[in-house]
GUFITOR-445315 format. One line per 4 residues: number of its first residue (from 1); their letters; for each residue x, y, z of C-alpha. Coordinates in nm, 4 decimals. Example, Ala and Ser with C-alpha at 12.3 -4.5 7.8 and 13.67 -1.06 7.14 Angstrom:
1 = AS = 1.2300/-0.4500/0.7800 | 1.3670/-0.1060/0.7140
This chain:
1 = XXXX = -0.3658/-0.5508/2.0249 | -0.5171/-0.5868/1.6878 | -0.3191/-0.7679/1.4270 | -0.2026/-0.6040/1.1048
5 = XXXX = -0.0649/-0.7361/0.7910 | 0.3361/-0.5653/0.7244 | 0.3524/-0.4819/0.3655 | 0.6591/-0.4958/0.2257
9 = XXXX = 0.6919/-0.2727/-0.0581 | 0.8273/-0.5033/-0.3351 | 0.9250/-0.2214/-0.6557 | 1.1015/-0.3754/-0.9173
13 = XXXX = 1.3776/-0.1425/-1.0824 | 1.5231/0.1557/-1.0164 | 1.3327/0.4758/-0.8285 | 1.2670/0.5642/-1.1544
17 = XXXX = 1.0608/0.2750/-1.2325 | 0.6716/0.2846/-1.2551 | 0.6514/-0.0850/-1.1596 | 0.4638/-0.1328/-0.8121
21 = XXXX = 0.3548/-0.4585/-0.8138 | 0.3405/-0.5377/-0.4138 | 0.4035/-0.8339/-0.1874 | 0.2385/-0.9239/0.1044
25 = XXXX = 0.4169/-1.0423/0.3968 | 0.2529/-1.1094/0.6910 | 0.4426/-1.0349/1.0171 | 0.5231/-1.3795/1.1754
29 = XXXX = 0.6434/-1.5263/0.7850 | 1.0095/-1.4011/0.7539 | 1.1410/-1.6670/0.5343 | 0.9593/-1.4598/0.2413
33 = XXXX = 1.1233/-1.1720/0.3839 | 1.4538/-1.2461/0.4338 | 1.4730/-1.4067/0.0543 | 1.4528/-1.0600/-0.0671
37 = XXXX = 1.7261/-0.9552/0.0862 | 1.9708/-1.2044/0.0248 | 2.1224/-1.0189/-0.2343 | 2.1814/-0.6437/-0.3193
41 = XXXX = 1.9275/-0.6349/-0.5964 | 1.6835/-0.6955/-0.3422 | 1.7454/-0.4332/-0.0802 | 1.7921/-0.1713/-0.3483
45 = XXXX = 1.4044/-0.2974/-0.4203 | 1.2553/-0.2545/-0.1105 | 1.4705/0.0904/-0.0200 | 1.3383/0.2102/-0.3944
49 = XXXX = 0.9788/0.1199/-0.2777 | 0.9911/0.3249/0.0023 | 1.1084/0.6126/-0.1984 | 0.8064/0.5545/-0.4462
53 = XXXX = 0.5431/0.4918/-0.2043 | 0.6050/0.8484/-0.1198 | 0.4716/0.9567/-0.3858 | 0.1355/0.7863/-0.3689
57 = XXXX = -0.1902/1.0706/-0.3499 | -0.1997/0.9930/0.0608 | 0.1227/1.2048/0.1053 | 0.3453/1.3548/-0.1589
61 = XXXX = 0.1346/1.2969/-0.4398 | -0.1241/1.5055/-0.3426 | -0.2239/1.5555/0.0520 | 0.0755/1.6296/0.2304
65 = XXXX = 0.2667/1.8199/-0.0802 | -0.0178/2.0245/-0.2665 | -0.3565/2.0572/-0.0614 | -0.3855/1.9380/0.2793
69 = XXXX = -0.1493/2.1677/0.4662 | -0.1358/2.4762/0.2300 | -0.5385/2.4630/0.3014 | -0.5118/2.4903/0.6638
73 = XXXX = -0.2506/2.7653/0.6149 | -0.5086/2.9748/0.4488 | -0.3687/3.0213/0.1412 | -0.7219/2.9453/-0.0409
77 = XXXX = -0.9423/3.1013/0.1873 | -1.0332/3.3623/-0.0387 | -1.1558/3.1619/-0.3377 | -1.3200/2.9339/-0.1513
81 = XXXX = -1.6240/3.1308/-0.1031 | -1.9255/2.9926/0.0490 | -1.9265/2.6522/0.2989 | -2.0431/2.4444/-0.0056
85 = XXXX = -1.5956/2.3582/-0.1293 | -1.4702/2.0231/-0.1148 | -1.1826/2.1317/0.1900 | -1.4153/2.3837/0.3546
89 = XXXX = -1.4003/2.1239/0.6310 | -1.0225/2.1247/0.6561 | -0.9884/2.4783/0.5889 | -1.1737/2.5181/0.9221
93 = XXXX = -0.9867/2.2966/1.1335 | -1.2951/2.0418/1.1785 | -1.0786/1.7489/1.2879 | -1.4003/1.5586/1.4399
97 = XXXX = -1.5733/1.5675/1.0996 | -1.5882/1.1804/0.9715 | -1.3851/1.2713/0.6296 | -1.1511/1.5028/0.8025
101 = XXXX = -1.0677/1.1977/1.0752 | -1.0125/0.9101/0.7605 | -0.7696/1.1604/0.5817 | -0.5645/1.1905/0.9138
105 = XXXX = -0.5941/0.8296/0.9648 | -0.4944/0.7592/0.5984 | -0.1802/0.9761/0.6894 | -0.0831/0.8104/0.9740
109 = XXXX = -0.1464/0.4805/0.8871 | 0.0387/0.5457/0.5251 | 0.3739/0.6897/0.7344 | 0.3681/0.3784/0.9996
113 = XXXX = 0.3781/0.1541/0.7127 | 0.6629/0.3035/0.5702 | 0.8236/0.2957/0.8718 | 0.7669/-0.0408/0.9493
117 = XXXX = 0.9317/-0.0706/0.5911 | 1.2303/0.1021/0.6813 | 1.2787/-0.0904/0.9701 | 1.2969/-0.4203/0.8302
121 = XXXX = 1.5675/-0.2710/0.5608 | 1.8177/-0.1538/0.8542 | 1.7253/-0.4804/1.0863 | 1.8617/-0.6744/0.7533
125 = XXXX = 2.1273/-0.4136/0.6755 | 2.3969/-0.5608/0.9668 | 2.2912/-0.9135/0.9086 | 2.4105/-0.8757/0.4961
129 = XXXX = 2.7352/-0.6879/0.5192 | 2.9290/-0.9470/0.3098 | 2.6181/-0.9587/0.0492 | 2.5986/-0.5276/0.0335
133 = XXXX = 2.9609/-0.4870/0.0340 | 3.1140/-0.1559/0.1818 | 2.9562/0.1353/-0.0107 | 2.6271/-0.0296/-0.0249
137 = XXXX = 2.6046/-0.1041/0.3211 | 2.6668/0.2154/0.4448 | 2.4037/0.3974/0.1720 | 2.1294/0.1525/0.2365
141 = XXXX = 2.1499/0.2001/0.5779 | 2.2073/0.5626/0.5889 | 1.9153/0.5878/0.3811 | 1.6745/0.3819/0.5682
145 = XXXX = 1.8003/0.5588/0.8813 | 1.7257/0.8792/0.7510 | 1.3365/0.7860/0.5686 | 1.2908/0.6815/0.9654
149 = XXXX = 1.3682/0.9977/1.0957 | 1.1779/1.1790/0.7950 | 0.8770/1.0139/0.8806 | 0.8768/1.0692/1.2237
153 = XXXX = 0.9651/1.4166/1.2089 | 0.6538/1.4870/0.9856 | 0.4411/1.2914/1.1827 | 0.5847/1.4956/1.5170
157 = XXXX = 0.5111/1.8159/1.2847 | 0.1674/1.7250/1.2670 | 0.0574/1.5562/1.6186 | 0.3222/1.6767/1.7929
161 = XXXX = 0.3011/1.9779/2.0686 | 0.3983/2.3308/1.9737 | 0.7729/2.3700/2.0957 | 0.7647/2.7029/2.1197
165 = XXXX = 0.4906/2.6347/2.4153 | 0.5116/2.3120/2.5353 | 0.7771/2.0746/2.4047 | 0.7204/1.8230/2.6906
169 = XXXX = 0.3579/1.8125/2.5605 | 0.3022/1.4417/2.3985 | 0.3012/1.3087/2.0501 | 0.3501/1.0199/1.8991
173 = XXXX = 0.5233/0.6805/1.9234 | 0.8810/0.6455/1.7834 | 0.9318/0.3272/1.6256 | 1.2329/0.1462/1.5862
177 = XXXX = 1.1390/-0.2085/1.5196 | 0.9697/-0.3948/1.2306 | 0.7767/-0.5603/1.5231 | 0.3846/-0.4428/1.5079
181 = XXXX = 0.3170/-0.3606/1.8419 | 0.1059/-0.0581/2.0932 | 0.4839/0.1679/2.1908 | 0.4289/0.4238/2.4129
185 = XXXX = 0.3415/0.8435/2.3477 | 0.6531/1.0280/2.4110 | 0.6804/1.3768/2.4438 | 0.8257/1.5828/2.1854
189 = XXXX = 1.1371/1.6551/2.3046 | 1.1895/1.2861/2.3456 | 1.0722/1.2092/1.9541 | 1.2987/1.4936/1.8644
193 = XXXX = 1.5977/1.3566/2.0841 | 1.5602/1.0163/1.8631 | 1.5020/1.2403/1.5218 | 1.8354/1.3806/1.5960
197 = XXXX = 2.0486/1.0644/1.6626 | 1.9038/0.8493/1.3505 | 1.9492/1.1589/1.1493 | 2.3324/1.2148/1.2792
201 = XXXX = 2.3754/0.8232/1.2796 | 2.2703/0.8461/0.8760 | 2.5440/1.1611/0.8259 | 2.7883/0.9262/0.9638
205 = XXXX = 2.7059/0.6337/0.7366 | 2.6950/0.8550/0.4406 | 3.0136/1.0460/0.5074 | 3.3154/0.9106/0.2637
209 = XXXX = 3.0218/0.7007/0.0679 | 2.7354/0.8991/-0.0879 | 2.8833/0.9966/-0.4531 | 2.7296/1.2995/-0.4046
213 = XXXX = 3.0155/1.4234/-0.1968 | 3.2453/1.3598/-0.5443 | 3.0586/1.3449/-0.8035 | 2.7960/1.5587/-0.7358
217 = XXXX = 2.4001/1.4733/-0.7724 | 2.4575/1.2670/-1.1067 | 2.0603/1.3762/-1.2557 | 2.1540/1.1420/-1.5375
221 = XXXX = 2.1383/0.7843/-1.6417 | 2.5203/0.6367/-1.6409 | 2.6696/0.4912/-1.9324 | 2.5584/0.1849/-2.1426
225 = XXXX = 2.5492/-0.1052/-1.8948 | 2.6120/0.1154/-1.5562 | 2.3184/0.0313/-1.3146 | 2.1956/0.3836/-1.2065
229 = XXXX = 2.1588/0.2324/-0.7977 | 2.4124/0.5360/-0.6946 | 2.2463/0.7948/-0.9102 | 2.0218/1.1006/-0.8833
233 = XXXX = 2.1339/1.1227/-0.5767 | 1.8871/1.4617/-0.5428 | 1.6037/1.1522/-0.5416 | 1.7709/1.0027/-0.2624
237 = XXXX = 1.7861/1.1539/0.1400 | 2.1558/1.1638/0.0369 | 2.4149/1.3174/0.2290 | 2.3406/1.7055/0.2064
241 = XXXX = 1.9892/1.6097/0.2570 | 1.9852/1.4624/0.5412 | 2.2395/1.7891/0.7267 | 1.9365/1.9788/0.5521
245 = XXXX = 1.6760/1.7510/0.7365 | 1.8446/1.8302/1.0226 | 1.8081/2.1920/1.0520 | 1.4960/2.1912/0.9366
249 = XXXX = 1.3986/1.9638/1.2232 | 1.6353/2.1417/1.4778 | 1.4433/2.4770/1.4222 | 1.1260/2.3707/1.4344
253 = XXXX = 1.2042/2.1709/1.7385 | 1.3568/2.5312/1.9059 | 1.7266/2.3597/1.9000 | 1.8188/2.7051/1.7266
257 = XXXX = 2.1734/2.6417/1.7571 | 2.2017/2.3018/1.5748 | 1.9686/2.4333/1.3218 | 2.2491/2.7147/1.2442
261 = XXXX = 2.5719/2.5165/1.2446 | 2.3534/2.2296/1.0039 | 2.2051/2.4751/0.7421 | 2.5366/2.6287/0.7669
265 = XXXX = 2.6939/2.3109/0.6745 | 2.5194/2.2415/0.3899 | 2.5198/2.5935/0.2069 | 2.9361/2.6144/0.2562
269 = XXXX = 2.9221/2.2801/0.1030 | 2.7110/2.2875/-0.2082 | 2.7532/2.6202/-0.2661 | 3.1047/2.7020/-0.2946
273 = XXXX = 3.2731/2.9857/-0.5794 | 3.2920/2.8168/-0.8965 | 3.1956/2.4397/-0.7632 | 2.8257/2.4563/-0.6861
277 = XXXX = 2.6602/2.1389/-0.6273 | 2.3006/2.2979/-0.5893 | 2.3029/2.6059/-0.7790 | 2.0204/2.8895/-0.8242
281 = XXXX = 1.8510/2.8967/-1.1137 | 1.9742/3.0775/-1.3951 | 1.6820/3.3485/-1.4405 | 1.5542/3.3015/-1.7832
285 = XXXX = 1.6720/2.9778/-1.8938 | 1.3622/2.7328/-1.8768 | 1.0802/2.9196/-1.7585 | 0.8982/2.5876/-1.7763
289 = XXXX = 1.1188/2.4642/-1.4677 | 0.8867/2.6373/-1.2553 | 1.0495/2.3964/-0.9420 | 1.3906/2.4817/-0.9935
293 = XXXX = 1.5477/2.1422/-1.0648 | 1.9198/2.2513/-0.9408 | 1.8062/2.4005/-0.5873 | 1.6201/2.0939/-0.4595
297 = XXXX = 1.8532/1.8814/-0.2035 | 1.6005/1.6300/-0.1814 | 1.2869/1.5819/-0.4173 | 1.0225/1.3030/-0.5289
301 = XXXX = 1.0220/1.1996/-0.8603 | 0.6524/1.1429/-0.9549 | 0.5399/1.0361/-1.3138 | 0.1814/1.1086/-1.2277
305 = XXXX = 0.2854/1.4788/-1.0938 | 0.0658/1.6641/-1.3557 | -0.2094/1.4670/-1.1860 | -0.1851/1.6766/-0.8800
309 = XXXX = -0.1975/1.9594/-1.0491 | -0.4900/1.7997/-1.2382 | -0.6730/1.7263/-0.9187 | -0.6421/2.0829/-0.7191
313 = XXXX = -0.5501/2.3477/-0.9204 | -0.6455/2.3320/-1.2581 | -0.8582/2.5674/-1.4264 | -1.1221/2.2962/-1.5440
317 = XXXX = -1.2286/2.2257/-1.1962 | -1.5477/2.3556/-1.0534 | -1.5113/2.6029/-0.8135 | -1.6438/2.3343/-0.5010
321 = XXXX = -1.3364/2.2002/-0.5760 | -1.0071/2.3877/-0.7306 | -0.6985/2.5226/-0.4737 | -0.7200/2.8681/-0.6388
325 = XXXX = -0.5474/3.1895/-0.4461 | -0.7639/3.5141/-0.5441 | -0.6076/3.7713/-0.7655 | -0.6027/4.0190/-0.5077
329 = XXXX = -0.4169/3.8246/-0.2970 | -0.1748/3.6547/-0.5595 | -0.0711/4.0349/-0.6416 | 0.0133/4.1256/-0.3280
333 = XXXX = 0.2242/3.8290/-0.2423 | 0.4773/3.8837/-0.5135 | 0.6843/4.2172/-0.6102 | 0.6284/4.2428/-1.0215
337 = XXXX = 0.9839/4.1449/-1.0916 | 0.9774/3.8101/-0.8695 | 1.0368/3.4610/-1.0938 | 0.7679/3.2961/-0.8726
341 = XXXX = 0.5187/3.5256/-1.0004 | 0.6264/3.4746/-1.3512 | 0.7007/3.1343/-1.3630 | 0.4119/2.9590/-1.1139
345 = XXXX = 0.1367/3.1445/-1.2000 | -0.1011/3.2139/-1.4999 | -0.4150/3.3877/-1.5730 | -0.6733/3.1181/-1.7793
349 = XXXX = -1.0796/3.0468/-1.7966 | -1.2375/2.8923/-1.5142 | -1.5496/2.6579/-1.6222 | -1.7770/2.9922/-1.6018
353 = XXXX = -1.5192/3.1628/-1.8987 | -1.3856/3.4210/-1.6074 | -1.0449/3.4787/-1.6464 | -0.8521/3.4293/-1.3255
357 = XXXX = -0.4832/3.3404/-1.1878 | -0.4404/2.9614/-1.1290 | -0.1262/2.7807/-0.9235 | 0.0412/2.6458/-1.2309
361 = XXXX = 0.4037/2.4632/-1.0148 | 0.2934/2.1316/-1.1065 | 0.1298/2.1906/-1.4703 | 0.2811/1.9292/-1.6376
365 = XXXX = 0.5662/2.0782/-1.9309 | 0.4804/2.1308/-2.2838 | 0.7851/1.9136/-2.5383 | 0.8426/2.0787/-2.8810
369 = XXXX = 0.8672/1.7099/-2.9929 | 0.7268/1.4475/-2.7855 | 0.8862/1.1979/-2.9435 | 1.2711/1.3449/-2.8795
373 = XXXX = 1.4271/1.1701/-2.6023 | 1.7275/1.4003/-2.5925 | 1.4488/1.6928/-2.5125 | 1.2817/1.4487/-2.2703
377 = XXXX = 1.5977/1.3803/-2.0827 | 1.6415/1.7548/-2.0616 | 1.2985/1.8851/-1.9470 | 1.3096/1.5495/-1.6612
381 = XXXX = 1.2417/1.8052/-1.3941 | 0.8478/1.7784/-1.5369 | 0.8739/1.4822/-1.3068 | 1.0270/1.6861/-0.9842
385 = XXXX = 0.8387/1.7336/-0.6488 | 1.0124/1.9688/-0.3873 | 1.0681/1.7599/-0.0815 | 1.3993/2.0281/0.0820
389 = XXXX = 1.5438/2.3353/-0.1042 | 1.8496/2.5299/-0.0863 | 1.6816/2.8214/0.0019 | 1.5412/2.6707/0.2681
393 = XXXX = 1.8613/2.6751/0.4733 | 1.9766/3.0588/0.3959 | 1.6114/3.1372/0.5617 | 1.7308/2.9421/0.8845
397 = XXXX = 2.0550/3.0931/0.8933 | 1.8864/3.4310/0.8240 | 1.6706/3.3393/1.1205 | 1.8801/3.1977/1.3662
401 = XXXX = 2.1982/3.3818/1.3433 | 2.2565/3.6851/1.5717 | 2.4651/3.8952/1.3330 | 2.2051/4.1336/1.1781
405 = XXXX = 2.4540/4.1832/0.8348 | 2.5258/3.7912/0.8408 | 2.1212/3.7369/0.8381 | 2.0230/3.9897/0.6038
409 = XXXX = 2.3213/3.8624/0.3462 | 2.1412/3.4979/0.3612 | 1.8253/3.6222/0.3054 | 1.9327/3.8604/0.0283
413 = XXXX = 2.1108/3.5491/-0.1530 | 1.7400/3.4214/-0.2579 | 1.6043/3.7181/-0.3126 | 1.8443/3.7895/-0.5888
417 = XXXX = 1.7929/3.3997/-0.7026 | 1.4226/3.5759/-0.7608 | 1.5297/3.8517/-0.9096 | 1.4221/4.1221/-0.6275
421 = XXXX = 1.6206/4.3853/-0.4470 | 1.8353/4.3428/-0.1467 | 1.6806/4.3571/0.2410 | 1.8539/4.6768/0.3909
425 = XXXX = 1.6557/4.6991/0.7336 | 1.7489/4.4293/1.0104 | 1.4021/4.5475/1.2041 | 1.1922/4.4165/0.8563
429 = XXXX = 1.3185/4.0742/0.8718 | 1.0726/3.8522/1.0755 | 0.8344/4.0257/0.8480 | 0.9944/3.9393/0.4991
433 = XXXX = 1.1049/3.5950/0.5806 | 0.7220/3.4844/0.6825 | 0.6712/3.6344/0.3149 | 0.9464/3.4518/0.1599
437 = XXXX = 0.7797/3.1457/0.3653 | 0.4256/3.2093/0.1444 | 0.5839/3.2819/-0.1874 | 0.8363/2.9897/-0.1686
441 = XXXX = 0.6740/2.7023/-0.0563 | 0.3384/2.7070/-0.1363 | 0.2008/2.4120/-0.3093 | 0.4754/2.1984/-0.0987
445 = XXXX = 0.3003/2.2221/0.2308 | 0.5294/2.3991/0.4466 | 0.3603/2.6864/0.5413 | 0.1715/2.5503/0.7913
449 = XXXX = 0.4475/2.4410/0.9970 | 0.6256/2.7457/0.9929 | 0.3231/2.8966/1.1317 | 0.3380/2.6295/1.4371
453 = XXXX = 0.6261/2.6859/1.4882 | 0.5954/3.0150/1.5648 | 0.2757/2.9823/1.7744 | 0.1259/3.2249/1.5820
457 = XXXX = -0.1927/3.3718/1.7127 | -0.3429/3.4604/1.3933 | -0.2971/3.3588/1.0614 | -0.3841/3.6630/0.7802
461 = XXXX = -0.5009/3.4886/0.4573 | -0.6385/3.8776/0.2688 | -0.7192/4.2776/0.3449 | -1.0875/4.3052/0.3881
465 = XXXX = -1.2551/4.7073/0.3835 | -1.1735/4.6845/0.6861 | -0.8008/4.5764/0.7173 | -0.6427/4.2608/0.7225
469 = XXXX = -0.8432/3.9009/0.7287 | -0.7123/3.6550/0.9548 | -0.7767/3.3375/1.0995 | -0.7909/3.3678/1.5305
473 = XXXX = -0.5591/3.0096/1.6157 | -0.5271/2.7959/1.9562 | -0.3629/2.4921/2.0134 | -0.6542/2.3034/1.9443
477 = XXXX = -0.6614/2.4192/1.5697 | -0.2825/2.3382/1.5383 | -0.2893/1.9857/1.6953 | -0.4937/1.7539/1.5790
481 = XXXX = -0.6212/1.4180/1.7982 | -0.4628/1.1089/1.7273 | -0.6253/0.8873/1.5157 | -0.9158/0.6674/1.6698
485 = XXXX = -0.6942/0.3408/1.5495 | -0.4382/0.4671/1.7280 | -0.6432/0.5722/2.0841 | -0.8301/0.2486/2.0333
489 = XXXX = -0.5414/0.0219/2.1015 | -0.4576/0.1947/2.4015 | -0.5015/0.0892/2.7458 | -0.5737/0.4259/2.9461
């Protein structure tokens, strides 16, 4: 087996911090190691290096979040014209093609890391009770418990089988170690099996801890002197998070059942009459929230966020290489009166002068005074990156559960958040919630998944003359192979 250095993500600060000065560790030197975490400070500085590492372009800064997986789920099939565009490649499911195959090996290579990262954080966790003290203990871990199970459940999302078809089919290795070594392919129900217990072994850790459950997300700095370790807990996989993670994972591994009971969890518990912890948007307060700061359980907070708009879809960039969604089809994705319409989109000049709609979610925000702080503060959602939304869960439960009135009320509670009319027809609701699917997520890489999911057999990306454009799909297209680092350290 070929040896590999650990990297230890060393982040001074709080997640907020822009510091990312690194430290390199190698595997067999843990007297480096375990100084960092001989004191609190220092696991709150490798857990808030995870949490920023997120953010870097190979995942949530750009690939997984904004272009990678919205590309392959058609959305910019339209604009992208001829086979001369930067993600033509992608776009057409070429996983052989050499820069297709680095991006995939980036990705996997970028979550193992982070894994290996969260590992050594809970192997520490039980040997520095005494130093983390009750609450601390019980975050950290929950915390580092619950990044594992992200990871892996994104990872199984990708290289994993389609459940709907084959969940015995294999995947990918589960690690649960900081120890670098070849672990063996399990099958998806197996990954999924130990998804499920690290995320239900973080909700027990987090119960009667996480602040969040009293005190609610606390998007604020404390007071003068308060360290801000057990704040923003929306930044965090905090408790309703992770029950959030959990359905999402339970549906799309076909455990239909847990996925009700968990979204149900989490929208009787932060959305309650007159004590909501993640709201809807109030329709016309900040149009320039165009993520919708209170709804997000979980999210990434990115100082470089405009940059991803910057990269992929603004309307300087040549047309070989901007994420644009054609007029025709941006039209008939949205009813007139829907906020996402308003709020994420907006006609400007493309480098030719033609005036054109361009995917506007991650613009960054304009400040009446750039100097005010107090306005700053306000507008810190400029920041924000979707990672799990509220709405999210009422589309499980309008998915999963069996009574027609009880699905068609969840669904209906975000379409009045966007300002459109109730669902009245059980028989149109497969139909609407794929639509709520493209008009809700896009430009946070879900779409793709939900298509998987479903094992569907053709994915429509326009109307041609002729009728609808689609994309024909196999297993093949949905499944990419595992990376050649990977296979090549395998002994067949």
């Amino acid at each position: 087996m070929k040896k590999y250095i650990l990297y230890l993500l060393l982040i001074s600060g709080v997640v907020l911090s822009s510091c990312n000065k690194w430290l390199e560790i190698k595997p067999e030197d843990r007297i480096m190691e375990d100084n960092l975490f001989d004191s609190r400070e220092g696991f709150m500085t490798a857990l808030n290096g995870v949490y920023i590492e997120m953010s870097s372009p190979t995942l949530y800064g750009g690939w997984m979040q904004a272009a990678l997986f919205d590309v392959l789920a058609q959305y910019y099939t339209e604009a992208m014209g001829y086979n001369t565009h930067a993600y033509t490649n992608y776009k057409d499911f070429a996983y052989e093609q050499e820069e297709v195959k680095k991006t995939y090996q980036n990705i996997w290579e970028k979550y193992y890391n982070l894994i290996v990262n969260s590992n050594t954080i809970i192997e520490h966790c039980d040997k520095a009770k005494d130093i983390l003290g009750t609450q601390y203990y019980h975050i950290i871990k929950g915390e580092a418990l619950a990044l594992r199970a992200f990871f892996h459940f994104e990872m199984l999302r990708i290289w994993g089988p389609i459940f709907k078809e084959n969940p015995e089919g294999t995947s990918i290795p589960y690690a649960e170690s900081p120890i670098i070594e070849v672990r063996p392919l399990l099958t998806g129900n197996a990954v999924y099996e130990k998804i499920l217990r690290d995320l239900k072994a973080a909700e027990s850790l987090l119960k009667d801890h996480d602040p969040i459950l009293t005190e609610g997300a606390l998007f604020s700095p404390g007071g003068f002197g308060e360290s801000n370790d057990l704040r923003y807990r929306n930044l965090r996989l905090n408790y309703f998070a992770v029950q959030a993670l959990t359905a999402r994972a339970a549906l799309y591994c076909n455990d239909r059942t847990t996925a009700l009971e968990y979204a149900r969890k989490v929208v009787e518990a932060v959305q309650k009459e007159d004590d909501e912890i993640f709201p809807f948007i109030i329709r016309g307060n900040d149009d320039q929230d165009r993520v919708y700061k209170t709804e997000l359980l979980f999210a990434q907070y990115n100082l470089k966020r405009s940059e991803i708009w910057k990269n992929y879809f603004s309307n300087s960039l040549a047309d070989a290489n901007v994420l644009r969604v054609s007029d025709a089809t941006v039209n008939g994705m949205y009813e007139e009166t829907d906020y996402r319409y308003k709020h994420q989109w907006k006609k400007a000049k493309s480098p030719q002068e033609v005036e054109q709609f361009y995917f506007i979610k991650y613009n960054d925000v304009l400040l009446s005074n750039p100097d005010d702080e107090k306005e700053k503060l306000q507008k810190e959602y400029r920041y924000l990156v979707p990672m799990i939304r509220i709405s999210e869960m009422y589309y499980i439960i309008a998915e999963c559960e069996t009574n027609p009135d009880k699905a068609l009320e969840a669904i209906n509670k975000v379409r009045n958040a966007r300002a459109l009319k109730n669902l009245t027809d059980y028989n149109l609701l497969a139909d609407e919630l794929e639509k709520e699917y493209k008009r809700e997520f896009i430009g946070e890489g879900q779409l793709f998944f939900y298509y998987k999911r479903l094992a569907k057999k053709n994915i429509v990306y326009g109307q041609g003359y002729w009728g609808p454009l689609s994309v024909e799909m196999t297993t093949n297209k949905y499944i990419p192979g595992l990376p050649d680092s990977e296979k090549n350290n395998r002994i067949d």
